[in-house]
C-alpha positions, -999 to +999 in steps of 0.1 A: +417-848-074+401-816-059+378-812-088+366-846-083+366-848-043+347-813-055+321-829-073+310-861-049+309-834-022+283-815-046+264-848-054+258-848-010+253-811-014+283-809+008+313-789+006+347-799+001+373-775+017+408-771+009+428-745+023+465-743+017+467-722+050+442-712+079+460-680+090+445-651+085+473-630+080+484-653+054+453-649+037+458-613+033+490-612+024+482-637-006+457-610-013+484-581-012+505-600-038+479-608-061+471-567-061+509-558-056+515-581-092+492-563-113+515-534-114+551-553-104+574-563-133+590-600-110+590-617-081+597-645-060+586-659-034+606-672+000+585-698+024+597-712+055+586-734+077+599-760+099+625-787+096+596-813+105+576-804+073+571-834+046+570-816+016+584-786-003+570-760-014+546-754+011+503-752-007+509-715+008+536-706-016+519-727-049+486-710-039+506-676-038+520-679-070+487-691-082+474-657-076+494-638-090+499-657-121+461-645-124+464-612-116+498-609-139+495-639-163+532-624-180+550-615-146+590-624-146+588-622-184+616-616-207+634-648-187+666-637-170+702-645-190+716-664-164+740-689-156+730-714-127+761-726-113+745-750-087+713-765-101+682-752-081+702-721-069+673-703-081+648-723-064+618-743-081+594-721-102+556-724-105+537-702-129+571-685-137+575-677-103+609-690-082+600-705-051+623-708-026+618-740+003+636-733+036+636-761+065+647-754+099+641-758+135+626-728+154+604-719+124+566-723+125+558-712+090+565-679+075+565-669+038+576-637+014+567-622-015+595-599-030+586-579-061+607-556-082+605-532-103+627-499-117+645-486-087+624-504-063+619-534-043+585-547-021+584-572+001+553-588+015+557-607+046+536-628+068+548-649+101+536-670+123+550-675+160+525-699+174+503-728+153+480-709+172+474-686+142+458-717+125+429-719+146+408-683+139+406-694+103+403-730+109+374-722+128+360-700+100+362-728+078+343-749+098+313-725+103+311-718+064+313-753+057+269-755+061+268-728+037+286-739+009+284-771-019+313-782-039+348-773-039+361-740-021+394-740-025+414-713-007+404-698+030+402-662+008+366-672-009+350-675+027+366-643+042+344-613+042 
């Protein structure tokens, strides 16, 4: 669907803008993982948002993973030996990466990104506390939208 929507918006020489998430500080920390992967052995990923939101995982979280799929195409390889005693204990996975959806009240939307490695853990952690967070990159969007044809997909390609 986005590579079509893509192309008609080239045939106007428009631009068709998807972004999974307007925050900024979202932005950069999808940027952080996809850096913090090329040298990271696993990781999964935690998203939150509220109990209000229609679908699970959040585009933030699929984009995410996205990322670092590219940056490490063979990250959480060997597969763990594990047992799953509850099915979906261990969350959904997208390019090998668990994702894990949590739903409730006094959450805006919030995700992190927790690698390890030997005798180490990271975490990468972005929050929002107001929608208000939305609007700076949101308004980015809308100003780069003259400037561009086609799909752009992700707020990171029309960040400086």
């Amino acid at each position: 669907q986005l590579t079509e929507f893509g192309t008609r918006a080239a045939s106007c020489n428009k631009a068709f803008i998807v972004c999974p998430n307007f925050a900024i500080g979202a932005i950069l920390m999808m940027r952080f993982s996809q850096e913090a992967a090329r040298v990271m052995d696993r990781c999964e990923i935690i998203e939150y948002h509220h109990d209000k939101k229609a679908d699970a995982p959040s585009g933030t979280a699929l984009k995410t993973a996205e990322m670092i799929a590219e940056s490490h195409p063979t990250i959480n390889q060997p597969d763990l030996k594990e047992t799953e005693h509850i099915p979906g204990a261990r969350g959904g996975t997208h390019h090998a990466i668990p994702i894990h959806a949590i739903r409730l009240p006094g959450t805006v939307a919030d995700q992190e990104v927790v690698f390890g490695a030997l005798g180490q853990r990271l975490t990468i952690r972005h929050d929002t506390t107001s929608r208000a967070a939305f609007m700076p990159g949101l308004c980015l969007a809308i100003k780069e939208t003259a400037s561009h044809t086609g799909l752009v997909y992700g707020l990171e390609h029309l960040l400086p």
